[in-house]
MARBA-736436 format. One line per 2 residues: their letters; for each residue x negated, y, z of N, C-alpha, C, CB. Coordinates in nm, 2 decimals, padded with zeros to 4 digits. Atoms other than C-alpha are relative to their C-alpha. Glycine has a CB too. Layout:
a = X:Y:Z:X:Y:Z:X:Y:Z:X:Y:Z; ...
//
This chain:
xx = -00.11:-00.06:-00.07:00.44:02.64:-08.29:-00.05:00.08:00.12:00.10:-00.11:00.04; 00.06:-00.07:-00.12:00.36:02.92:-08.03:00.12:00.03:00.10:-00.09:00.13:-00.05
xx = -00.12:-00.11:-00.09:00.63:03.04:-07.72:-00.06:00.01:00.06:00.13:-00.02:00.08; 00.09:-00.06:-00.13:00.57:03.26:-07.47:00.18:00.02:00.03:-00.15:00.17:-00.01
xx = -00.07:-00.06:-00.08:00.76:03.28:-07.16:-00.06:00.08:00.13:00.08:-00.08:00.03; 00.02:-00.07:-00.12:00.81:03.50:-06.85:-00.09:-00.11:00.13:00.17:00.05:00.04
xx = 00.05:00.09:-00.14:00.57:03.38:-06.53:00.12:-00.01:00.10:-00.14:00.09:00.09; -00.12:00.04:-00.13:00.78:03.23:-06.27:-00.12:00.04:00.11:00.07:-00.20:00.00
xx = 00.06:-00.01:-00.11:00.68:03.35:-05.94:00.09:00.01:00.08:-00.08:00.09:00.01; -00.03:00.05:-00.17:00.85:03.26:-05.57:00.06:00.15:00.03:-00.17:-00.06:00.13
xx = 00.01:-00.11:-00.12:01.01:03.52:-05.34:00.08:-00.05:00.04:00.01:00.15:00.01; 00.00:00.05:-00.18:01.06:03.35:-05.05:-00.07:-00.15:00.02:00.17:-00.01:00.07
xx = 00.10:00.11:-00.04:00.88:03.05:-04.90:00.13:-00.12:-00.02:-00.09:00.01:00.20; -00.07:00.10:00.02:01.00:02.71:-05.00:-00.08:-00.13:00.06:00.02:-00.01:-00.15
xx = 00.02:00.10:-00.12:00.91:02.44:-04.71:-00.07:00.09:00.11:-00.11:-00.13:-00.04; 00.03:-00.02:-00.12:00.74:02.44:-04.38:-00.15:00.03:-00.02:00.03:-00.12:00.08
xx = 00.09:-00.06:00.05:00.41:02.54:-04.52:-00.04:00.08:-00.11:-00.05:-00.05:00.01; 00.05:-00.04:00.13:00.19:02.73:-04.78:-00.16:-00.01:00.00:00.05:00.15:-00.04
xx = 00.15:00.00:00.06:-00.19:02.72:-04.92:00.01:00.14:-00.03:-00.03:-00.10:-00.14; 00.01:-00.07:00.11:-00.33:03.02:-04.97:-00.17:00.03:-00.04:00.09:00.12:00.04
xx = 00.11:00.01:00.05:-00.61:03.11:-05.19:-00.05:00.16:-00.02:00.00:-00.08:-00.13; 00.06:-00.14:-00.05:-00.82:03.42:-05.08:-00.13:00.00:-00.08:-00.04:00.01:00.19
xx = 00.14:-00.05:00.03:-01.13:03.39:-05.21:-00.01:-00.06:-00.15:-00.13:-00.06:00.11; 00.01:00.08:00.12:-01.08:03.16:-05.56:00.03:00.11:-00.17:00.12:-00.13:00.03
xx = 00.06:-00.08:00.09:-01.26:03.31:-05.90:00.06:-00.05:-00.11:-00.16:-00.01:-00.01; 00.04:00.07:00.13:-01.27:03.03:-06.13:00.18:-00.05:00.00:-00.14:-00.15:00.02
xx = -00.14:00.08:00.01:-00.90:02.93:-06.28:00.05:-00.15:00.01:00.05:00.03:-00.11; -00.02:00.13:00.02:-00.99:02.60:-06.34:00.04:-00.04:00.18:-00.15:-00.09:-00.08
xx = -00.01:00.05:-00.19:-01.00:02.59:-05.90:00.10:00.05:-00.01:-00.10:00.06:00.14; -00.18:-00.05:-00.03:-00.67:02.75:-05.89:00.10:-00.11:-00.02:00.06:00.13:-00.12
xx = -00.10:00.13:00.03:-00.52:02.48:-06.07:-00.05:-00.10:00.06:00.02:-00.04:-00.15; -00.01:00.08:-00.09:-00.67:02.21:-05.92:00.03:00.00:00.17:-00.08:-00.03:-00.02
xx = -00.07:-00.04:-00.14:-00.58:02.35:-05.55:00.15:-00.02:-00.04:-00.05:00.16:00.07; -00.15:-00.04:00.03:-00.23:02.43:-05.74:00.02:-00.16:00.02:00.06:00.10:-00.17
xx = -00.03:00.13:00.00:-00.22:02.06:-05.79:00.00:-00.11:00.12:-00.09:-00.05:-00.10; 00.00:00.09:-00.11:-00.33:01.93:-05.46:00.10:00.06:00.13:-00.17:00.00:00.06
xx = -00.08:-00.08:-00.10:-00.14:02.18:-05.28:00.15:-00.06:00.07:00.02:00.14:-00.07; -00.10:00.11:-00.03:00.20:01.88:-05.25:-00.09:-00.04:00.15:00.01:-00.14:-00.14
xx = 00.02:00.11:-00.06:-00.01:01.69:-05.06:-00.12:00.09:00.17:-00.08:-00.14:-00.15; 00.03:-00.07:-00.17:-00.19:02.00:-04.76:00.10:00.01:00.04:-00.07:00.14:00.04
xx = -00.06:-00.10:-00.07:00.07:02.21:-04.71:00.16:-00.05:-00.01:-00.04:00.15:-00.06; -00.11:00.05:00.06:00.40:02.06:-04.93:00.09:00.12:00.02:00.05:-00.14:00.06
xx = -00.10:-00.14:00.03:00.53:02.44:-04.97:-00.06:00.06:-00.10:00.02:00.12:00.13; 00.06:-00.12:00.08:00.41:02.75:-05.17:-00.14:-00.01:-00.02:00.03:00.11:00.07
xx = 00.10:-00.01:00.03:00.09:02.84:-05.33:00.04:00.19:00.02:-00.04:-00.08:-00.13; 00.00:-00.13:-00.01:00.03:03.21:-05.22:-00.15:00.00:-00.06:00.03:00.07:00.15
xx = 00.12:-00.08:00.02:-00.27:03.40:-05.39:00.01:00.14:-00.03:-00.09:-00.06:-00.10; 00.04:-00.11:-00.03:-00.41:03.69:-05.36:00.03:00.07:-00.15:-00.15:00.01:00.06
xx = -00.05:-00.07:00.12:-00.31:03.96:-05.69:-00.17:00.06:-00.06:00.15:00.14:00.04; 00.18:-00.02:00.08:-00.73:04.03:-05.74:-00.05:-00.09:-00.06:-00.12:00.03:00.09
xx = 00.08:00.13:00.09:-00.82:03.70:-05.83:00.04:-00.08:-00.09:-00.04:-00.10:00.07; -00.01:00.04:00.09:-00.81:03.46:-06.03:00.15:-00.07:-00.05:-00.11:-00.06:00.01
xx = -00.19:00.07:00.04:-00.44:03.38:-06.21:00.00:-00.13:-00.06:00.09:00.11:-00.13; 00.03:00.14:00.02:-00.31:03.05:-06.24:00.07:-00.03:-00.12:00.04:-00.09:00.12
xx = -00.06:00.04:00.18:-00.15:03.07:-06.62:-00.08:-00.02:-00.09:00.09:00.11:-00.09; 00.06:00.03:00.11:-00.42:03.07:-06.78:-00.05:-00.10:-00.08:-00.06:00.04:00.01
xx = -00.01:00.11:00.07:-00.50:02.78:-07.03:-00.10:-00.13:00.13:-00.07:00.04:-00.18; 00.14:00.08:-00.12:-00.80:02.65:-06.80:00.10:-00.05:00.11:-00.14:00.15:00.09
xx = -00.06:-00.03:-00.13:-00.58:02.69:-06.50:00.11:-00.11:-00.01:00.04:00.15:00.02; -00.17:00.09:00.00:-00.25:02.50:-06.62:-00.05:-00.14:-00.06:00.14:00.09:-00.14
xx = 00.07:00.13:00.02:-00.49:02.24:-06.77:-00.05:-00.11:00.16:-00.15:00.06:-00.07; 00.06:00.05:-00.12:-00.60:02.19:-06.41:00.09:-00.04:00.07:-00.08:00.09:00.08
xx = -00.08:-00.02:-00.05:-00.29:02.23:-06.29:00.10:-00.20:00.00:00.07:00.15:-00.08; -00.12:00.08:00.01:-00.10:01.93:-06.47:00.13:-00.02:00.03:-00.02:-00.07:00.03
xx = -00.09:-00.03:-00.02:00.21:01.85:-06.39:00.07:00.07:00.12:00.02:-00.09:-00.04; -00.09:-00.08:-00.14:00.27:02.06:-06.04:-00.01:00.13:-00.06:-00.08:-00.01:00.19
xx = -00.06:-00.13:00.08:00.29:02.34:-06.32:00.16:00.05:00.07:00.01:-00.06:-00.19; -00.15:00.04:-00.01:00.68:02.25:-06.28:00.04:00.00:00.15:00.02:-00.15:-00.08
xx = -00.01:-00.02:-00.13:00.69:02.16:-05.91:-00.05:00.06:00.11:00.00:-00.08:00.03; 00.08:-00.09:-00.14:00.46:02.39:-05.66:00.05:00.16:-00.04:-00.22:-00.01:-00.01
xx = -00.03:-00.13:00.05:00.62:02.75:-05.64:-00.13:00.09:00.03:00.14:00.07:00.07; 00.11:-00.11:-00.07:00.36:03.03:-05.64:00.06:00.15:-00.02:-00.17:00.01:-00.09
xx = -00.05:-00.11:-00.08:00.39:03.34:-05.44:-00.16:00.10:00.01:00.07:-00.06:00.16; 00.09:-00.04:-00.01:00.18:03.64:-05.50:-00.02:00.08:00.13:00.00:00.05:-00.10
xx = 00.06:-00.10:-00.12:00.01:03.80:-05.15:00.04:00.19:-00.05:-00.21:-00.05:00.00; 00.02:-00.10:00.03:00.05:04.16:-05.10:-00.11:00.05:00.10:00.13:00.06:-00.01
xx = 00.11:-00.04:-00.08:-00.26:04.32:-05.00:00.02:00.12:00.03:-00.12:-00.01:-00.05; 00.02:-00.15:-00.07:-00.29:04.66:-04.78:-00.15:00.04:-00.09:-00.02:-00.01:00.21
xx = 00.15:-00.01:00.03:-00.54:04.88:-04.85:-00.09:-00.02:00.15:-00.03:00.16:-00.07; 00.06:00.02:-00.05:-00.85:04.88:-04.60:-00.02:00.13:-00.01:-00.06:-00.09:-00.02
x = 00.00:-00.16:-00.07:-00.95:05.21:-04.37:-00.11:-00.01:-00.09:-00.03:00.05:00.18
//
């Protein structure tokens, strides 16, 4: 059985903090930050739109269940002079 749905992504901040992830390559680290991220910040996951995305199988593997509960919010980057 295969579905595909639409990515869920945030706009606007949900608690008193957020994580964000600036420099992360590897998806499997996305998801495990996505997963710990309840227990730094207990808001949003912001990352950056160059790196590494957190749907991917690796990633949602890492993720477990704060698939469902951590909203993520993509960063908008400027450019640079």
């Amino acid at each position: 059985m295969i579905a595909v749905w639409p990515q869920r992504w945030g706009d606007k901040p949900a608690g008193p903090g957020c994580t964000y992830l600036h420099g992360v390559g590897d998806p499997a680290n996305v998801g495990a930050i996505v997963r710990s991220a309840p227990a730094l910040s207990g808001g949003n996951v912001v990352r950056r739109p160059d790196r590494a995305e957190p749907h991917p199988p690796k990633a949602v593997r890492a993720r477990r269940g704060a698939i469902f509960s951590v909203p993520l919010m993509r960063a908008q980057v400027g450019e640079t002079p």
